[in-house]
C-alpha positions in Angstrom: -9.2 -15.0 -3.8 -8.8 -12.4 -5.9 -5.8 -11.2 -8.4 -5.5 -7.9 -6.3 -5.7 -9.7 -2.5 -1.9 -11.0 -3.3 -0.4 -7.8 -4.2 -2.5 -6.1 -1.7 -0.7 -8.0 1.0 2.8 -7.9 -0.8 2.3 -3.9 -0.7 0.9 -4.3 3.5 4.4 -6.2 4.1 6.5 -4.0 1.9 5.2 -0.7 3.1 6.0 -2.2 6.6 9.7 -3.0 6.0 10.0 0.5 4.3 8.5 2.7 7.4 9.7 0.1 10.1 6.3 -0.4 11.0 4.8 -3.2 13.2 1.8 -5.0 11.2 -1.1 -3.5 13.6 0.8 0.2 13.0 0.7 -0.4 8.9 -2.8 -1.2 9.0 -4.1 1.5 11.3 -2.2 3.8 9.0 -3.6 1.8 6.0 -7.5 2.1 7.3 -6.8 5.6 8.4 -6.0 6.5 4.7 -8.6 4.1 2.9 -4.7 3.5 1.1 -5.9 -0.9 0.5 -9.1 0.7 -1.5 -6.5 2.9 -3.0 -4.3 -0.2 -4.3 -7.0 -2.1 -5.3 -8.5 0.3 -7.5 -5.5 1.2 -9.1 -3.6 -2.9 -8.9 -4.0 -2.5 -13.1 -1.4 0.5 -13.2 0.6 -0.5 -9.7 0.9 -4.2 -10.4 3.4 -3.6 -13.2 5.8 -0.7 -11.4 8.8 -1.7 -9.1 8.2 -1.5 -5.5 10.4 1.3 -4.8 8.0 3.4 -7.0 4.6 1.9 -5.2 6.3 2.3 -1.9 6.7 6.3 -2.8 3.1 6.3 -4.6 2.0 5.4 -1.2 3.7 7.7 0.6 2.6 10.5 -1.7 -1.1 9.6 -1.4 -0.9 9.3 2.5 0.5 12.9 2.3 -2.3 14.0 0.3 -4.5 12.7 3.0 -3.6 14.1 5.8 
């Protein structure tokens, strides 16, 4: 497995709890916005912030998205 696949599913559960989401509702939004390719590509800069800040980062790009 690789270093970002742990995070990558931290930031899935997180992001759930923070928008009350069900797990099938975070990852329709997730593959709607490409927002695991997203984390992955940036896990170097993400993996060191607090989760409250990744949580709004995510939030942010999703808004850019849509």
């Amino acid at each position: 497995m690789s270093k970002e696949m742990p995070f990558l599913i931290l930031c899935i559960e997180e992001y759930k709890l923070h928008k009350g989401l069900s797990g099938a509702e975070t990852m329709a939004l997730f593959n709607k916005f490409d927002v695991c390719r997203y984390i992955i590509e940036l896990y170097e800069c993400l993996h060191t912030c607090g989760m409250e800040y990744i949580m709004e980062d995510i939030d942010s790009f999703i808004a850019c998205q849509s």
